[in-house]
Each structure stands twice: as structure tokens, then as C-alpha cells.
C-alpha positions as CSV (number, residue, x, y, z in Angstrom):
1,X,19.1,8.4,1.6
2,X,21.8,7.0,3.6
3,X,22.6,3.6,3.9
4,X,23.5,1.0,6.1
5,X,27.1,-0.7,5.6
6,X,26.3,-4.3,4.2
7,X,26.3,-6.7,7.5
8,X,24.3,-4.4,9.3
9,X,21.6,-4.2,6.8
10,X,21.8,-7.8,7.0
11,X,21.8,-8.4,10.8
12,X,19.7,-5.6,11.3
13,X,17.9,-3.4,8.8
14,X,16.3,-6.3,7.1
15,X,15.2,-8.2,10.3
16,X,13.7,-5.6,11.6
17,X,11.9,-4.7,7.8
18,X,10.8,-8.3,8.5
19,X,9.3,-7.3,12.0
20,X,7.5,-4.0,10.4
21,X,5.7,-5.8,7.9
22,X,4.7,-8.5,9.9
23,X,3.4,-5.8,12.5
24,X,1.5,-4.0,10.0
25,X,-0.3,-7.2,8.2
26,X,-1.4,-7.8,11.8
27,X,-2.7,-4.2,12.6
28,X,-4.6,-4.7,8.8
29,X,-6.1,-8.0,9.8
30,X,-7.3,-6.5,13.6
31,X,-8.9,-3.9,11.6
32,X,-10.6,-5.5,9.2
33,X,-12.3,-7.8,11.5
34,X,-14.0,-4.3,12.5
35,X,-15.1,-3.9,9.1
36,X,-12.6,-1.8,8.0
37,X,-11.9,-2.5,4.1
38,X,-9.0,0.0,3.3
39,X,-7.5,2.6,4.9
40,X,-7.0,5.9,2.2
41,X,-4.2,8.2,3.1
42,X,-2.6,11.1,0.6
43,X,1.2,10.4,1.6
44,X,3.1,13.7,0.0
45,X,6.1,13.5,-2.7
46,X,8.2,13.8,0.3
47,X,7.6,10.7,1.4
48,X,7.6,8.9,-2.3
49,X,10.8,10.4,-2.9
50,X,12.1,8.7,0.4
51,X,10.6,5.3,-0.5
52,X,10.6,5.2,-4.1
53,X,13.4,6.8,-5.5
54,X,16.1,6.8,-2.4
55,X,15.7,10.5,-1.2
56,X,16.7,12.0,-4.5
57,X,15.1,16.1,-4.5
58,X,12.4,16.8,-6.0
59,X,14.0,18.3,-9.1
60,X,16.2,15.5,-9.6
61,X,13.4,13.1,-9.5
62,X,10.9,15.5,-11.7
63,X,13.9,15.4,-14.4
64,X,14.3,12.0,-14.5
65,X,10.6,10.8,-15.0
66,X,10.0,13.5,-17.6
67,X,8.8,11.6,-21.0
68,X,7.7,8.9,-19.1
69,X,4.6,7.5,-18.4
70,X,4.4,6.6,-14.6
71,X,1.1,5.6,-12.4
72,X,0.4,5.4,-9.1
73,X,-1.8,2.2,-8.2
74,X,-3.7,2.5,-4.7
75,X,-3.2,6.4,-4.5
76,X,-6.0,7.3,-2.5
77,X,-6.6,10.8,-1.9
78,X,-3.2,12.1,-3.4
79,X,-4.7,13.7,-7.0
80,X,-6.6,16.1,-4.3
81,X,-3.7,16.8,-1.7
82,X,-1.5,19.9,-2.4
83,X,1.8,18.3,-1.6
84,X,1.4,14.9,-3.5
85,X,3.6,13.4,-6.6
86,X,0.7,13.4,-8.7
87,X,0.2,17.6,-8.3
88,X,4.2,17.8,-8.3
89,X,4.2,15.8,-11.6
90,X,0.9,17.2,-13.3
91,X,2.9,20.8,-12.9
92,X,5.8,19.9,-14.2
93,X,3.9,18.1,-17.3
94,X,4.9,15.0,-16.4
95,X,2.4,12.3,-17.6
96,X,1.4,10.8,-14.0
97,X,-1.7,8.9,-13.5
98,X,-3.2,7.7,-10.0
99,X,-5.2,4.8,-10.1
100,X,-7.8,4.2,-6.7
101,X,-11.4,2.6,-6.8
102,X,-12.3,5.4,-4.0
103,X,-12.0,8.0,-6.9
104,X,-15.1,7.1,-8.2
105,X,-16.8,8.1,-5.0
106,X,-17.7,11.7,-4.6
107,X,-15.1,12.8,-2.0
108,X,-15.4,15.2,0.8
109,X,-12.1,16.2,2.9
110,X,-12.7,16.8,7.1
111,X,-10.8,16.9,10.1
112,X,-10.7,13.0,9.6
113,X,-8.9,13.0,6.0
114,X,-6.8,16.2,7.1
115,X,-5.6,14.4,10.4
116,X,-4.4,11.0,8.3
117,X,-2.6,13.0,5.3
118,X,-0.5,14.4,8.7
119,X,-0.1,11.3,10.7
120,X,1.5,10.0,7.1
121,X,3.9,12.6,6.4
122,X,1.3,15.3,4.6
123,X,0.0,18.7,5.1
124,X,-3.5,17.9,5.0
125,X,-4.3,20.7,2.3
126,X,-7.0,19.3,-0.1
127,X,-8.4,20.8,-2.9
128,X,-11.5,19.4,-4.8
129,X,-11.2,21.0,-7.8
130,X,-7.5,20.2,-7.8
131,X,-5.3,20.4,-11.4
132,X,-5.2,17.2,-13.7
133,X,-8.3,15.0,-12.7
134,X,-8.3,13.6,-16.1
135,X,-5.4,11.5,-14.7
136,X,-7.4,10.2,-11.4
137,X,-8.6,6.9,-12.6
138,X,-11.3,5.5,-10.8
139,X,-10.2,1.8,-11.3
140,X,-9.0,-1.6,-9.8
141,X,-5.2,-2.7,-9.9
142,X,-6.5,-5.2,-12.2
143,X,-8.1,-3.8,-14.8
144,X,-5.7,-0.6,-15.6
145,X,-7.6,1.4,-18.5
146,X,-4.6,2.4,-19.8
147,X,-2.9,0.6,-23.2
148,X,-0.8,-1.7,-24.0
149,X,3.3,-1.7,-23.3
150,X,2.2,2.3,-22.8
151,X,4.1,2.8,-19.0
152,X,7.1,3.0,-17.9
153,X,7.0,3.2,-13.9
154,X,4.2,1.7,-11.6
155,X,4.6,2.4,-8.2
156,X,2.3,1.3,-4.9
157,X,2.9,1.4,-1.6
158,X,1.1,0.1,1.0
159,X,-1.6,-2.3,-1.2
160,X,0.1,-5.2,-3.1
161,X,1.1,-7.9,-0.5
162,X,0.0,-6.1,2.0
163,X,-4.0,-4.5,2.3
164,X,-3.9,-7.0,-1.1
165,X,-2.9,-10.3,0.2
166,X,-5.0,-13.2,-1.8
167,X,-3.0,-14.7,-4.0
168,X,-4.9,-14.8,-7.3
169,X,-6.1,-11.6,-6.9
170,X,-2.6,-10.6,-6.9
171,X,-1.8,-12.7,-10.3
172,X,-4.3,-10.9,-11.8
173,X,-2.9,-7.3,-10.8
174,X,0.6,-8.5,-11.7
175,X,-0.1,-10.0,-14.8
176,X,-2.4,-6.5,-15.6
177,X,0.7,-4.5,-15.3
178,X,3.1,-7.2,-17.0
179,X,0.3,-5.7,-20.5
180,X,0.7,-1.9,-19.5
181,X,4.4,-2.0,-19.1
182,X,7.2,-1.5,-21.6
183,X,9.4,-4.3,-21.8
184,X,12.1,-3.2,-19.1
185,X,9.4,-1.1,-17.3
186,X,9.3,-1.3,-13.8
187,X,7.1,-1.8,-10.3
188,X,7.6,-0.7,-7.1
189,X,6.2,-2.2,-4.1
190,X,6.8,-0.6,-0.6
191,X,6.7,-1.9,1.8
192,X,7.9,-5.9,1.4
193,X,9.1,-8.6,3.7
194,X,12.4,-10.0,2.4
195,X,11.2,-12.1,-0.8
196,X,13.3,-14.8,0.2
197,X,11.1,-15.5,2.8
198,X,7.8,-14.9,1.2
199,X,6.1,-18.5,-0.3
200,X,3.4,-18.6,-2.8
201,X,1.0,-21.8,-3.4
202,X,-0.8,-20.6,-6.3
203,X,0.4,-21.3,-9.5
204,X,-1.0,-18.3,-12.0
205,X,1.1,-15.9,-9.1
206,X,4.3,-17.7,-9.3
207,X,3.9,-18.1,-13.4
208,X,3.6,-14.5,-13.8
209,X,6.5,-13.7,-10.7
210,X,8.7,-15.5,-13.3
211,X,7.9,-12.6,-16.3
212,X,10.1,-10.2,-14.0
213,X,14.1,-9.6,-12.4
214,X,13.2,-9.3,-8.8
215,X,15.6,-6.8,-6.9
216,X,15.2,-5.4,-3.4
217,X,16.9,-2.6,-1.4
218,X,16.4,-1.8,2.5
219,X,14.7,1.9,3.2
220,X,14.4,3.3,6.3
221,X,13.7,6.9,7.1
222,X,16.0,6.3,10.6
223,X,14.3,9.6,12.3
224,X,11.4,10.3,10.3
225,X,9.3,7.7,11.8
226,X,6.9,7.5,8.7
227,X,9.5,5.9,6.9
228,X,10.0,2.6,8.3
229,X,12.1,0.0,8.2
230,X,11.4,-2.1,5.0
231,X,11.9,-3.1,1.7
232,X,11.7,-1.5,-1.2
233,X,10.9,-4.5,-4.2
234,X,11.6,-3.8,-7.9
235,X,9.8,-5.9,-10.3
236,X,11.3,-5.5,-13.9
237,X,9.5,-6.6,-17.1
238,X,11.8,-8.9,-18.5
């Protein structure tokens, strides 16, 4: 994807990735005060390539993971959709998992489901007897079932530090992936304030924040609009 020359990113891109996030921890808390727990979408490998891996094509991407082990925490509906990562990597044998409590619920896809996978980028094509459901793991961020020092990517967007914002709920997620990961394996969060700015009071999150190289790198989809400004943060396994 292209970038933005140095001082802008710092004038601008990452103020305003500061702005988006803040926006969007608002929108979550207005909604939850509705009783609104989570939000499920089925965001397509279009928009994971944009986020994730800097707008590299799908082939280029596909190559790179093969012989890894890669899982998708907080995936939602994306094992059913037509246009996700996981059915891109499942096809190309690619040993992708997606990881979403809401798996374990018998899912039905409507004009309500259809209408979200579009407003985030998606076709809205569901299937519900999709390819590779072996690899849907009805689970919590916390307690991966997968083994130990057995993956090599986690990726999430939109949960960790931002649907998930308690503290110790998030040292318990982290330090579950710190056991799943290789050493040098990797997490991606999008999106993220600046993490110079972020400040942590519990004590078992900033203990296991210290087990991994913190990196971050501004994405913005400039006209696709469900790309916005923010942060892409890499948390390595040290």
C-alpha cells in the first residue's frame, strides 16, 4: 500500500489513527450500553491483505504463509463467507484456523449478516456448509485449543484493545498466545492507538507486554473508506 513520507505520518496519519480509534471505542461503549455484546462481521481477504500484510496480492501473500500455521482470533462469520482469508487459505492448503465463540452457535445468514459483510468490505455470499470447518474453532482468545509453540501468525482485528478492553482479560489472551507461538512468531492487532500513548495499571498485562518486540506501522486505505486510518501493531515472541 502506499505510504505516507515520514513527517506526515507523524503530523498527520497517526493523529488522526489516534482520532479513529478513540471514535470507535466510543461508538463500542454507546452500543453496548444497548446491550450490544459484540458486533460479528466477515471482513474479505481483500481487506486483511490491506491491514495485515500492506496490500500485497493475494498470490504473494498465499506464498508467503504456505507451511505456516496462522489463526485468526475474533473471526466471526469469515469460515462461512466466500471471499474470506480463511476460504482463500483452506484452498490453497494453507493451515489457517479461525478462532470466534459465536462458532459454537448454530448460525443462520439474512439480509442482516449479508448487509454487514458489505458495509465491511465483503460480498455477503455465505455458505453453511462451507470447505474446512474443521478449522472454525469455537473458542475464547484465551483458551486457544491449539498446542504448544505450534503457530506462527495470529492475527485480530477489531477485538484486542478494542471490543476487549479489561486489562486482565487481555493478559490472559496475551499470555495464551505467548504458549501457541513459535519463538519469533508474531501478532497482529488492527486497529491500535499509538502505543506510546496507551497506559496499563495492571501488572500480569504489562509482565507479559515485556515477552514481545513491539513494532507499529500506519495503514490507511486513503479512498477505500473501510480501511481507516490506524495502526497496524506487531507483537513478536521474543
Amino acid at each position: 500500500m502506499r505510504q505516507l513520507p515520514g513527517f506526515l505520518e507523524q503530523r498527520v496519519g497517526r493523529p488522526l489513527a489516534n482520532i479513529n480509534v478513540a471514535l470507535m471505542r466510543g461508538y463500542i461503549r454507546s452500543i453496548r450500553l444497548r446491550g450490544v455484546d459484540m458486533v460479528h462481521t466477515a471482513r474479505p481477504f481483500s481487506v486483511y491483505r490491506k491491514v495485515f500484510y500492506q496490500g500485497q496480492s493475494a498470490e504473494h501473500v498465499l506464498a508467503k504463509l504456505k507451511d505456516k500455521r496462522v489463526v485468526d482470533v475474533g473471526c466471526g462469520y469469515t469460515p462461512y463467507a466466500a471471499d474470506s482469508m480463511f476460504r482463500a487459505c483452506n484452498d490453497a492448503g494453507i493451515d489457517f484456523y479461525g478462532v470466534d465463540p459465536v462458532l459454537a452457535t448454530r448460525l443462520r445468514f439474512g439480509w442482516k449478516e449479508q448487509l454487514v459483510a458489505r458495509a465491511t468490505g465483503g460480498r455477503g455470499i455465505f455458505s453453511n456448509t462451507p470447505p474446512g470447518l474443521d478449522r472454525a474453532l469455537p473458542a475464547r482468545a484465551e483458551n486457544l485449543p491449539l498446542e504448544k509453540g505450534s503457530v506462527d501468525e495470529i492475527l485480530s482485528s477489531y477485538l484486542l484493545f478494542v471490543w476487549i478492553d479489561d486489562e486482565q482479560l487481555l493478559a490472559d489472551i496475551l499470555r495464551g498466545f505467548l504458549r501457541v507461538l513459535r519463538p519469533g512468531g508474531v501478532v497482529k492487532l488492527y486497529p491500535l492507538y499509538e502505543w506510546r500513548r496507551m497506559r496499563f495499571t495492571n501488572e500480569a498485562l504489562r509482565q507479559v507486554l515485556d515477552e514481545f518486540t513491539i513494532t507499529q506501522r500506519y495503514i490507511s486505505g486513503y479512498t477505500d473508506w473501510r480501511v481507516p486510518h490506524s495502526l497496524l501493531t506487531e507483537l513478536v515472541k521474543t
